[in-house]
C-alpha positions in Angstrom: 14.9 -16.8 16.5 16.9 -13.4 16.5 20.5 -14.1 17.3 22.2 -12.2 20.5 25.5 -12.4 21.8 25.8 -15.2 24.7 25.3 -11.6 27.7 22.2 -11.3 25.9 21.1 -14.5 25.7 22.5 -15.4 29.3 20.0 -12.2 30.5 17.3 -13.2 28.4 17.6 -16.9 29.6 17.9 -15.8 33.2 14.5 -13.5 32.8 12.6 -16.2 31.1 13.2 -18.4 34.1 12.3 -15.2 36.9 9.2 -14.5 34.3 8.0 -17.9 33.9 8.1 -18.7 37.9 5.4 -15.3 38.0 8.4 -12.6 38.7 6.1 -9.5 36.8 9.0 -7.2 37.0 10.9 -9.9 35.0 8.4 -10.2 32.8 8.8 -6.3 32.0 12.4 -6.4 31.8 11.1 -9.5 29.2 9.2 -6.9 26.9 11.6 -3.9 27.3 14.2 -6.1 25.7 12.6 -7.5 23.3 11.2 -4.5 22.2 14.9 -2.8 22.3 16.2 -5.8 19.9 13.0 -6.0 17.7 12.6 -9.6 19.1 8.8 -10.5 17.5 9.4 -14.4 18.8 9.8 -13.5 22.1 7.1 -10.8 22.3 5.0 -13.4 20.6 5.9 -15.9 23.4 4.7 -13.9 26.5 2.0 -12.0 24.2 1.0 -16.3 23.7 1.5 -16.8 27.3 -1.2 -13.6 28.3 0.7 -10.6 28.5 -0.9 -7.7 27.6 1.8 -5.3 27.8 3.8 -7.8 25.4 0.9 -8.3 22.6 0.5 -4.1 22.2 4.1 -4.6 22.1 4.3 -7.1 19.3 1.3 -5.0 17.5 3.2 -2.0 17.6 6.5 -3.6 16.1 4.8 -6.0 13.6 3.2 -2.8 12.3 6.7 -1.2 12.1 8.3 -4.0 10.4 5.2 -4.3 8.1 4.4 -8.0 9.4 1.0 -8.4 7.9 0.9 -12.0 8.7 1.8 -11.6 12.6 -1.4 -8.9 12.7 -3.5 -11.1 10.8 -2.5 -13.9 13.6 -3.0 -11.4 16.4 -6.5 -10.3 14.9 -7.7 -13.6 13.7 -7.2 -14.5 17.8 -9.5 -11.7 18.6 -7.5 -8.5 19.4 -9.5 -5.4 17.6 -6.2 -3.6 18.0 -4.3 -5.6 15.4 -7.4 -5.7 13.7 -6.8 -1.6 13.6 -3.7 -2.5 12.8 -3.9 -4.6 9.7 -6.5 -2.8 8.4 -4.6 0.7 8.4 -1.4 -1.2 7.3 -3.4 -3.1 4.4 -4.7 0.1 3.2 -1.2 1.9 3.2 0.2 -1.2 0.9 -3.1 -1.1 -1.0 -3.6 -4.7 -0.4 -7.2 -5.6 -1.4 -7.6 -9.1 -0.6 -6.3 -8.4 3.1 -9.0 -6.0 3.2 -11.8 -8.4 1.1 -11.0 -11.1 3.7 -12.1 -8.4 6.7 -15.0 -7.1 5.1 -15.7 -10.5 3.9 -15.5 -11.3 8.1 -18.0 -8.6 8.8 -15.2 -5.7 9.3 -17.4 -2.7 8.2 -13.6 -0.5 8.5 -12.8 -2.9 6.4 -15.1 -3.1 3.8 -15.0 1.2 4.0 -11.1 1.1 3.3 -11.9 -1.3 0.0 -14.5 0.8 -1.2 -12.4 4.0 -1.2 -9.6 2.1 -2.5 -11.6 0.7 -5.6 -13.4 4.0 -6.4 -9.7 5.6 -7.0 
């Protein structure tokens, strides 16, 4: 978990309990602060817990930070967004076995990124 000084922790508790009762504005105020303190376990919560808003959220930032196993997560579960994702941020790191294990899935981006990659 990312550490925060006990206001931050006191407002993030206090949201979790307005979000978790169905409060969708708290919920928002959730993600905007999580996003603000690059909080992936939290966006990973409420992205777990059916947000939307929270899992583009948590694709956008685990692509920032590089989190190829948070992508891989999010696009083994079925989101073709991470899948974009990984596959873009797989070929930027030249990582071929990321990309051998989409194509191998049936990923034809996939298996396009590998072959450029190999003919190099």
């Amino acid at each position: 978990m990312t550490r925060h000084d006990p206001t931050t922790l006191s407002a993030l508790s206090a949201l979790r309990e307005r979000a978790e009762q169905g409060d969708h504005s708290a919920v928002d105020e959730l993600i905007e602060l999580a996003v603000e303190l690059g909080d992936l376990n939290e966006l990973r919560h409420l992205a777990d817990a059916g947000s939307s808003d929270a899992a583009d959220e948590l694709i956008q930032l685990a692509a920032e930070q590089g989190d190829l196993g948070e992508l891989r997560r999010l696009s083994d579960g079925g989101n073709a967004t991470a899948t974009d994702q990984l596959i873009e941020l797989a070929t930027e790191q030249d990582d071929m076995d990321e990309l051998r294990r989409l194509a191998d899935r049936g990923n034809a981006t996939a298996a396009e990124q590998l072959a450029e990659l190999t003919a190099e």
